[in-house]
TILUMKE-737679 format. One line per 3 residues: number of its first residue (from 1); their letters; for each residue x, y, z of C-alpha. Coordinates in steps of 0.1 Angstrom, whole numbers, plus 2048, in hexadecimal, padded with zeros to 3 digits. Layout:
BEGIN
NUM> A> X/Y/Z ~ ...
***
This chain:
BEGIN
1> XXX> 7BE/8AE/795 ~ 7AA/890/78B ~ 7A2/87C/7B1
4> XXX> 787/85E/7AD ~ 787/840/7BA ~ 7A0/828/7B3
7> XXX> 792/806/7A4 ~ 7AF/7E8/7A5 ~ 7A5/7CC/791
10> XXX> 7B5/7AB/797 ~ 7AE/790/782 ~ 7A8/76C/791
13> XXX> 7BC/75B/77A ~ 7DC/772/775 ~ 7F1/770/753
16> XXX> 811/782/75C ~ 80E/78E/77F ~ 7F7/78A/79C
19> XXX> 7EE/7A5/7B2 ~ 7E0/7AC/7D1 ~ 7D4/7CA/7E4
22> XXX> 7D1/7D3/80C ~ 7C3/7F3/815 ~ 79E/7FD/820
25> XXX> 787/7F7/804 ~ 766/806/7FC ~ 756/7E7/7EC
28> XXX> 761/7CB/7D9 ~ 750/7BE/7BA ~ 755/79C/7AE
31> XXX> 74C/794/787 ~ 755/777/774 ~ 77C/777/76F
34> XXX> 784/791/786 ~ 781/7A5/7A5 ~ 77F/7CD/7A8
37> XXX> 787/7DE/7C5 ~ 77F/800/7CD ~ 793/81C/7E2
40> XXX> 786/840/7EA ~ 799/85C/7E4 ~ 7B8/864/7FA
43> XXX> 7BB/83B/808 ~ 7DE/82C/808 ~ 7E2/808/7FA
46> XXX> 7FA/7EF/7F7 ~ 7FE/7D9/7D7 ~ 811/7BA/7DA
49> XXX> 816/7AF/7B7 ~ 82A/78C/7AB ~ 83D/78C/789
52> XXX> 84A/767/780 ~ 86D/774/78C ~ 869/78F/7A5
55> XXX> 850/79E/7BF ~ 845/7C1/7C4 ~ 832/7D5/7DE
58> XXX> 828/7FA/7D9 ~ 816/812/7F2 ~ 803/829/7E3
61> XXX> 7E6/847/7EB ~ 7CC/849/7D4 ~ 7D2/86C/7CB
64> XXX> 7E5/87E/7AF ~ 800/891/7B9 ~ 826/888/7C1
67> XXX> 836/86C/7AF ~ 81B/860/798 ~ 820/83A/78E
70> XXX> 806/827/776 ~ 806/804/783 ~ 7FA/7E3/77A
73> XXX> 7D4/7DB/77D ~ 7CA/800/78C ~ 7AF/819/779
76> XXX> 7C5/839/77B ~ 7E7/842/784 ~ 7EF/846/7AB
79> XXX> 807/853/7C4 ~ 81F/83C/7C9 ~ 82E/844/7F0
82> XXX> 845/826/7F1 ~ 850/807/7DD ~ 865/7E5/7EA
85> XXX> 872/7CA/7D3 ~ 87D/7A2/7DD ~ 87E/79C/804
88> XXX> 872/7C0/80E ~ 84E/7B2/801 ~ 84E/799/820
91> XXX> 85C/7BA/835 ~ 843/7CE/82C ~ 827/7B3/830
94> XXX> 833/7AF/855 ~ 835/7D7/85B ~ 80F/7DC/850
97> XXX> 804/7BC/861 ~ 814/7C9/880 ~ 804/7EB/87A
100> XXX> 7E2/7DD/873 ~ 7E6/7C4/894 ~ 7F0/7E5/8AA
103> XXX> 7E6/805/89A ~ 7C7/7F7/884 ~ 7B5/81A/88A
106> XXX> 7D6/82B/87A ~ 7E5/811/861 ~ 7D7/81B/83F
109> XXX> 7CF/842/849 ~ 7F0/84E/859 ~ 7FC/86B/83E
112> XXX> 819/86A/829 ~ 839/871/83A ~ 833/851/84D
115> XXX> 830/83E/832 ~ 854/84C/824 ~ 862/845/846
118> XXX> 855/822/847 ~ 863/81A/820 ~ 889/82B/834
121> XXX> 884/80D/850 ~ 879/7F1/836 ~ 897/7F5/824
124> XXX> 8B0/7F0/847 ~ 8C3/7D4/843 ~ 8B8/7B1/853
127> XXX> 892/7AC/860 ~ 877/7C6/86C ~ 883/7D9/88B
130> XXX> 861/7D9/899 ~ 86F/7EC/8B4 ~ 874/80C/89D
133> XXX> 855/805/889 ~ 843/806/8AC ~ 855/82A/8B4
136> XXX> 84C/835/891 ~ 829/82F/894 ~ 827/83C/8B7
139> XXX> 83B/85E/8AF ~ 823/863/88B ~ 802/85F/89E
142> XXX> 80E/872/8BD ~ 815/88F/8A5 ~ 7FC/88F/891
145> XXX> 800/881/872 ~ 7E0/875/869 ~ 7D5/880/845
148> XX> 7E7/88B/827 ~ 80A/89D/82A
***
């Protein structure tokens, strides 16, 4: 198993897609044309990217193992955790703006299975039950899922 850190480039002045990373960094480097952003070993991203006709948001863990996924812009390929297409974007936005707001200790270091149970509640019908994500988060740090699964 190959684990490094995970360098996303994005370039300032996209061609086909632009893209855009949340996670905790360990630096960001800005030369010329584009920006590089570094993520250790084991962190768990989210990539928001724009096509011209669609938009995309992966979660990812910068580790190889599971469902490996070569994406757009990244050094190596990563575990992908959960994907959303068209609206869900703006769902997921809200859900890790909500975590960050009330759990920012716990939002990009909960393990897995969370992750897996937040993509089951993105893709509910009609908007963000914040009420559920609330329980969610509550239950997976009360239990102990901090870490890797």
């Amino acid at each position: 198993m190959n684990e490094e850190i995970l360098y996303v480039t994005i370039p300032s002045t996209p061609q086909f897609f632009t893209l855009y990373s949340d996670g905790i960094e360990e630096t960001i480097t800005r030369t010329g044309s584009v920006s590089i952003i570094n993520y250790p070993v084991d962190s768990v991203i989210l990539l928001y990217y724009t096509f011209p006709t669609h938009r995309r948001v992966y979660c990812i863990r910068n580790k190889e193992t599971g469902k490996m996924c070569e994406l757009p812009g990244l050094s190596h390929s990563v575990t992908v955790l959960f994907k959303q297409f068209a609206s869900r974007v703006d769902k997921t936005k809200k859900a890790i703006s909500y975590l960050r707001e009330h759990y920012q200790d716990y939002a990009y270091s909960l393990n897995d299975s969370f992750y897996y149970r937040l993509d089951i509640l993105l893709q509910a019908k009609g908007k963000l039950d914040y009420y559920e994500l609330d329980a969610l988060c509550k239950r997976s740090i009360k239990i102990g899922c901090i870490g890797n699964a």
